[in-house]
Structures are given as C-alpha cells and as structure tokens.
C-alpha positions in Angstrom: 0.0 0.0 0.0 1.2 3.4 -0.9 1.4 6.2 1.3 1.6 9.1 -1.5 5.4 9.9 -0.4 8.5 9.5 -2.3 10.9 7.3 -0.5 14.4 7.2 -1.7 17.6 5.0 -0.9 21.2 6.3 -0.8 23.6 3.8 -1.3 27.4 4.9 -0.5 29.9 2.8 -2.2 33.2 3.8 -2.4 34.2 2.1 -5.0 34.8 3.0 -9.1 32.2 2.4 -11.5 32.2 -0.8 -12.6 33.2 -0.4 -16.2 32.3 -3.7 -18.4 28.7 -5.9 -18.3 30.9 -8.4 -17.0 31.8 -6.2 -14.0 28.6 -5.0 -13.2 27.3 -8.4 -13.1 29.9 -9.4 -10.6 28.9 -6.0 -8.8 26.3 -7.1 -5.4 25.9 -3.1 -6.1 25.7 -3.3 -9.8 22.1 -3.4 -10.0 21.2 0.0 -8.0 23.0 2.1 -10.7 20.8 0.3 -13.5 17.6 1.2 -12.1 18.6 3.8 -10.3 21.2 6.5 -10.8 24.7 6.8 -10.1 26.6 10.0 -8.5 29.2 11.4 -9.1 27.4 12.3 -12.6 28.3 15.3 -13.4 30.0 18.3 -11.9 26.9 19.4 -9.9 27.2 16.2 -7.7 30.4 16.6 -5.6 30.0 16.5 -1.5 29.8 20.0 -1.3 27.7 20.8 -4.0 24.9 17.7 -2.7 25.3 19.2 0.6 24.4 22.8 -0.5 20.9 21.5 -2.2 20.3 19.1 0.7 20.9 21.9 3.2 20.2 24.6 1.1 19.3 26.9 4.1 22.7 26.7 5.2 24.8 27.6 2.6 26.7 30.1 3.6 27.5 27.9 6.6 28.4 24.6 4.6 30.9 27.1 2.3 32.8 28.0 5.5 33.0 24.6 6.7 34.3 23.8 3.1 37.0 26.2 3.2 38.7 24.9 6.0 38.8 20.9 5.2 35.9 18.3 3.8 33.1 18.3 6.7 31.7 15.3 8.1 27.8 14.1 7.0 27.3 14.4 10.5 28.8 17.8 10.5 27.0 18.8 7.9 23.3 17.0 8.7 23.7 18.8 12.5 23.7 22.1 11.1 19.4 22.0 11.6 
C-alpha cells in the first residue's frame, strides 16, 4: 500500500564504476546504478555541492566549513 510519499535509498559505495557488463554483473551493487542513478554524474554532484541543495538553508555555513577541510555528513546533517 502506498502512502503518496517518495521514498528514496542512498547507497554509498566507495568504490569505481564498474566499467564492463561483465563487472557490473559481478557487482552485489551493480544493479542500483541500472535502475537507479549513479553520482558522481556530473559536476553538480560533488560533497559540497549535494550538501548545498540538501541543506540549502545553510549555505553560507556549509561554504565556510568547506574552506577549512571536507566536513563530516554528520557535521553537515547537525547544522538543523
């Protein structure tokens, strides 16, 4: 049963794409970037930049914490 919202899921896999079928295949992770999408894919979707739309009422904040190193998640998801 649907409850009219949008639910997402954010896998974090530190890992290169997998480059060939063959890979892919071999991949337990493979199969979330063919229905789904994978990031980084483009320029837009670097840390910093996916934290400035997810927080986008703290941007001037999430800039200063960028200047000085690369801010925890939790860092960043405290700043409500």
């Amino acid at each position: 049963m649907s409850d009219g919202k949008i639910h997402r899921l954010v896998l974090w896999v530190p890992a290169p794409r997998s480059a060939s079928e063959e890979e892919r295949q071999k991949d337990p992770f493979g199969v979330f970037g063919i229905i789904g999408a994978e990031f980084p894919s483009g320029d837009s979707d670097d840390y910093a930049c996916l934290c400035r739309k997810a927080k986008s009422d703290h941007v001037s904040e999430i800039n200063r914490l960028f200047e000085d190193s690369v801010p925890s998640f939790e860092t960043i998801d405290a700043l409500d």
